[in-house]
C-alpha positions in Angstrom: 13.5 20.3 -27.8 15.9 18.4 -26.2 19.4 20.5 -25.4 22.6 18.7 -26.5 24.4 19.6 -23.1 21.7 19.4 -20.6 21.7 15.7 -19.7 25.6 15.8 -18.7 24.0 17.8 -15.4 21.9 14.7 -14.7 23.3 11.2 -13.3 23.3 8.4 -15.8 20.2 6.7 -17.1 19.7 3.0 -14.8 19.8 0.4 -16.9 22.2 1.3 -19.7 25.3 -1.1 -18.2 25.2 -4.5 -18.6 26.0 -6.7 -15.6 26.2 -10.6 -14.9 24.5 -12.7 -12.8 27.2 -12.2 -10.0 28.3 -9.2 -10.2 24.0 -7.8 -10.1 24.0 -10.5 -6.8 27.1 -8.8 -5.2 26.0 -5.4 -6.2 22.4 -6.1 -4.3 24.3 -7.3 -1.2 26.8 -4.4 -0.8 24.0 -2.0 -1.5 21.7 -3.9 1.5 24.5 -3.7 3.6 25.3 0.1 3.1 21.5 0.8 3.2 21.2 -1.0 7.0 24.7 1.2 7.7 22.9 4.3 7.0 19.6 3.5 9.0 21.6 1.7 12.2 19.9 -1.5 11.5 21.4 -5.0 11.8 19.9 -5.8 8.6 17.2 -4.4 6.2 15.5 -7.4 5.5 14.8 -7.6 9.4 13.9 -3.9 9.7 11.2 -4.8 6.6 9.8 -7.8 8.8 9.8 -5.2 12.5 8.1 -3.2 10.4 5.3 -5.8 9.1 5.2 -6.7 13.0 4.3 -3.2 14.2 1.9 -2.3 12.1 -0.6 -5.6 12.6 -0.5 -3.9 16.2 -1.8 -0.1 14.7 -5.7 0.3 14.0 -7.7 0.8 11.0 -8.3 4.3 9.9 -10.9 5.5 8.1 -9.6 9.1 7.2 -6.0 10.7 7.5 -6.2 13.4 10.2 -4.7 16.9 9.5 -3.6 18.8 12.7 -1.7 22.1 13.4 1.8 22.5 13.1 4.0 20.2 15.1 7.9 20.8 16.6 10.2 18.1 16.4 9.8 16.6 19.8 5.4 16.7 19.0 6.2 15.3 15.8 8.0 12.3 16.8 5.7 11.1 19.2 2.8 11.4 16.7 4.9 9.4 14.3 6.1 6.7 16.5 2.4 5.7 16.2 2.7 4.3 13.3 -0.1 6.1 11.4 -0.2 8.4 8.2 -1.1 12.2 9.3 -0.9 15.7 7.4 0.4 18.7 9.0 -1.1 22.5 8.3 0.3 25.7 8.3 4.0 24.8 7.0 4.7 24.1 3.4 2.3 27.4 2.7 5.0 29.8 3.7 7.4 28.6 1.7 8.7 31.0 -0.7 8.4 28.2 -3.7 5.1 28.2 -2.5 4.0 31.5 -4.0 5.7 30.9 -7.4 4.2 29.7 -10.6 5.0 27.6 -13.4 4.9 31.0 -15.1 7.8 31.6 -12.2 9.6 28.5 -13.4 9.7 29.5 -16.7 11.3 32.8 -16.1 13.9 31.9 -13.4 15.0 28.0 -13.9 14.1 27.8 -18.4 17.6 26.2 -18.3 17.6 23.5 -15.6 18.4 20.5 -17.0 15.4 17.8 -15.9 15.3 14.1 -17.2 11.1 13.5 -17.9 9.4 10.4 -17.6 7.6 9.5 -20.7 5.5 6.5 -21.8 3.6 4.0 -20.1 5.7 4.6 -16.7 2.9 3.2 -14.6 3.4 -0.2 -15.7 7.3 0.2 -16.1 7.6 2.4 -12.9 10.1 0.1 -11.5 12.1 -1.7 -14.4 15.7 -0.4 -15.1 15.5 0.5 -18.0 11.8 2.9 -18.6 11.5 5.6 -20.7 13.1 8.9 -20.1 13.5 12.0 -21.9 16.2 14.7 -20.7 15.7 18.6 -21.4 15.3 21.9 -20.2 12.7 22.4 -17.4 11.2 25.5 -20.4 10.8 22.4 -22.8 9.1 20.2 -20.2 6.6 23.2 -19.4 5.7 24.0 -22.6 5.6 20.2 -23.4 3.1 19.7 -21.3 1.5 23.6 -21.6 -1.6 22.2 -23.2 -1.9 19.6 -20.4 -3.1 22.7 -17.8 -2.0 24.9 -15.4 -1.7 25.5 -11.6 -4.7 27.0 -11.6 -6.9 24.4 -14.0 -10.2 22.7 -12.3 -9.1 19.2 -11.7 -9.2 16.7 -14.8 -10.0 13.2 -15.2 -7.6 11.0 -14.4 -5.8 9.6 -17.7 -4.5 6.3 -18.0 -1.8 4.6 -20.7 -1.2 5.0 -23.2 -2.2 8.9 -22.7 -0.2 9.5 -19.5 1.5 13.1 -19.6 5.2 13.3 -19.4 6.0 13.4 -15.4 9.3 15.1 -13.6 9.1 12.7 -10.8 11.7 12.2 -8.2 14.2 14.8 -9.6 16.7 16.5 -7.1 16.3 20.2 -8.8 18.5 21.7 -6.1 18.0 25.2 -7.9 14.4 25.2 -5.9 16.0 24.0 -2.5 16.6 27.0 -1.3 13.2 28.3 -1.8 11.7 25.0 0.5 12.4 25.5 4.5 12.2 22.0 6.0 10.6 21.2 9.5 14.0 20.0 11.6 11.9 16.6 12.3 14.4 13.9 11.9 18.3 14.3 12.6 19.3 12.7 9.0 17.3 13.4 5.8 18.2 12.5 1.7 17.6 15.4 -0.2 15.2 17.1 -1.1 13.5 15.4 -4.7 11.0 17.3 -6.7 7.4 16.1 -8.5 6.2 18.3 -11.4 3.3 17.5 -13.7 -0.2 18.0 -15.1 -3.3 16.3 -13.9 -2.8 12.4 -14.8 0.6 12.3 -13.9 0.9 8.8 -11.5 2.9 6.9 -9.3 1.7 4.1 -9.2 1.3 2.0 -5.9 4.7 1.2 -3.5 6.2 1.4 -0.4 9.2 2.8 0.8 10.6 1.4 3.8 11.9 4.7 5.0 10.0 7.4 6.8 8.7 10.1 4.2 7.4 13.8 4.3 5.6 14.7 1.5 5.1 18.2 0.7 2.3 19.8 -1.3 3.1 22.5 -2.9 1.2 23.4 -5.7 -2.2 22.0 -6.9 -4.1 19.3 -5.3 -3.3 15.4 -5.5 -5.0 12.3 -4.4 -2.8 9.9 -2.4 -4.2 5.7 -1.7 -2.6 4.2 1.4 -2.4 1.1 3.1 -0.9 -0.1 5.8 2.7 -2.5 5.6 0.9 -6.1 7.0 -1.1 -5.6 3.9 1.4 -6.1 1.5 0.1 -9.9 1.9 -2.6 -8.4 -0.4 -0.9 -6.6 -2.7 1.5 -8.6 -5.2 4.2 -6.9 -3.6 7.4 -6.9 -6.4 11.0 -6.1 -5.1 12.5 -2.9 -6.9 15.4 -3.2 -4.4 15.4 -3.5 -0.5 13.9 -0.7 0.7 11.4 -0.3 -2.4 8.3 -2.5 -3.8 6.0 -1.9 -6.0 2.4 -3.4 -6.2 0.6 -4.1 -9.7 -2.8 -3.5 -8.0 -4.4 0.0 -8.8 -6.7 1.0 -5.7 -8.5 3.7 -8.2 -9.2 1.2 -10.6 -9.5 -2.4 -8.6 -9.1 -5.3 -10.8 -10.6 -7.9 -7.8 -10.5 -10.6 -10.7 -7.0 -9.9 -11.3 -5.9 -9.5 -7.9 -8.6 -11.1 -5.4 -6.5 -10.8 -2.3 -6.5 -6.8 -2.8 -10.0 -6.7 -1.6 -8.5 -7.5 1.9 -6.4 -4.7 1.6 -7.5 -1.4 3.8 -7.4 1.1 1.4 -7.4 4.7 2.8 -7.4 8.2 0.3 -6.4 11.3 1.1 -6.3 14.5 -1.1 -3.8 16.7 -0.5 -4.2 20.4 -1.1 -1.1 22.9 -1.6 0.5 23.6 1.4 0.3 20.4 3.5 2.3 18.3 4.6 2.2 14.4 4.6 3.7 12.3 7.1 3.9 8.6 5.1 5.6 6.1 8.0 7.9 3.8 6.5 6.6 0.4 4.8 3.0 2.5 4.0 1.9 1.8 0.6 1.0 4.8 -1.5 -0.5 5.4 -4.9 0.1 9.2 -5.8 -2.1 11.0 -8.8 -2.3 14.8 -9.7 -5.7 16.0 -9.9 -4.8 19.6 -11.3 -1.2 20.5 -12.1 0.9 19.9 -9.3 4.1 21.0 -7.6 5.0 18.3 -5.1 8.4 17.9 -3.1 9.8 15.0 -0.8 12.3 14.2 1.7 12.9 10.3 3.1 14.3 10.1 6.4 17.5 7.9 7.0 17.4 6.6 10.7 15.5 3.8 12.3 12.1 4.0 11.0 10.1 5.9 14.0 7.5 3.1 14.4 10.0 0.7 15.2 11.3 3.2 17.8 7.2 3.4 19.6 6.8 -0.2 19.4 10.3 -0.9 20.9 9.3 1.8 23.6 5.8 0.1 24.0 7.2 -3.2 24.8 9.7 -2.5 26.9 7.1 -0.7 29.5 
């Protein structure tokens, strides 16, 4: 299944070097300090805390709100508020958008993709998880029997009967084929989420500002606001990513007591919206049929910190 030559197209596995003690510590530090260079912040663990701030001043929401399409300059001044929102009317027209996996496998049956595999819920942020690299052919006809993009949604699975997940690959064969709203100056690149129904990630924030585009097939997103990391377990990954062990589908309050504090909010996302996650936002992500899903995280000074900075000084 596996070919012998694909994984050389993909960056190395995480995990696989040994480090000590100091050199992890210095390796953390210079990596903070190029991540604040990139987002023009003094310092990240201060733009974390700004963000915290901010968003004790945003109020609870009930629903996300899906409005017409936005330009840039409508955009940002929807996002400096702070809140989660999904736009209509973009992803739809994307030419990836009217593909299939039947597409896939006639155009891309060679692209190299590295699958995660396993109990990747409970290991989604540990260096060394399970992978799997091989042709994107192999991973669709892996997971063939899984369904298709145009199944009725399925129950969500849990370990140890997870499907194998393509999450947060950069298949920049399929760039091309995705035309980005202009909305912030500097973006990472594009990354790609390709599975079945019961493909997960589980809950996290990033502390960057994220667009999240559905592409294909429908998927149910949990959010919560970044002051409510105090009821979360919140577990550093690295600066700008934490992960939470509480699962807002499946609430273990005995477990995790504080989480019932936690404003939860769910959103389903059909194919060809848009999501507009502000940075610090935690998110739970599942796949409720087969799903094509594609992200981009913004590198700048998170836009909420820009609104409340613009707030106070009025």
């Amino acid at each position: 299944m596996v070919s012998r030559n694909s994984s050389r197209f993909l960056p190395p596995r995480p995990g696989l070097i040994a480090h000590s003690s100091v050199d992890t510590l210095a390796k953390k530090q210079a990596r903070e300090q190029r991540d604040a260079q990139i987002r023009g912040v003094n310092s990240i663990s201060e733009m974390r805390e700004a963000i915290r701030q901010a968003s004790r001043n945003l109020p609870m929401i009930s629903t996300v709100p899906r409005i017409a399409v936005l330009d840039a300059v409508g955009f940002e001044q929807r996002a400096m508020q702070g809140l989660p929102f999904v736009i209509t009317g973009v992803v739809g027209k994307w030419p990836l958008a009217a593909l299939t996996a039947q597409t896939l496998r006639e155009r891309f049956a060679t692209l190299p993709v590295r699958a995660r595999v396993g109990d990747y819920i409970n290991t989604a942020f540990a260096p060394d998880r399970a992978m799997q690299d091989m042709s994107l052919l192999d991973y669709l006809d892996l997971v063939a029997d899984q369904g298709s993009s145009d199944t009725e949604p399925l129950q969500p699975l849990v370990p140890p009967s997870l499907p194998p997940y393509l999450g947060n690959l950069e298949m920049k064969a399929l760039n091309s084929l995705c035309h980005w709203p202009g909305y912030f100056k500097k973006m990472g690149p594009p990354r790609f989420w390709l599975g079945p129904a019961g493909t997960v990630t589980p809950l996290h924030c990033d502390y960057d500002d994220n667009i999240f585009a559905q592409i294909w097939g429908t998927k149910r997103i949990c959010l919560a606001p970044p002051h409510h990391d105090a009821f979360l377990y919140p577990r550093e990954a690295n600066a700008i990513l934490f992960g939470s062990p509480f699962d807002p589908e499946s609430p273990d309050f005995e477990r995790f007591p504080l989480a019932r504090q936690a404003a939860i909010v769910e959103c389903i996302m059909q194919p060809g919206e848009l999501l507009y996650v502000p940075a610090g936002w935690y998110h739970q992500v599942r796949a409720l049929t087969f799903s094509l899903s594609s992200n981009r995280w913004a590198r700048g000074v998170p836009l909420v910190l820009r609104g409340s900075a613009a707030h106070t000084s009025e």
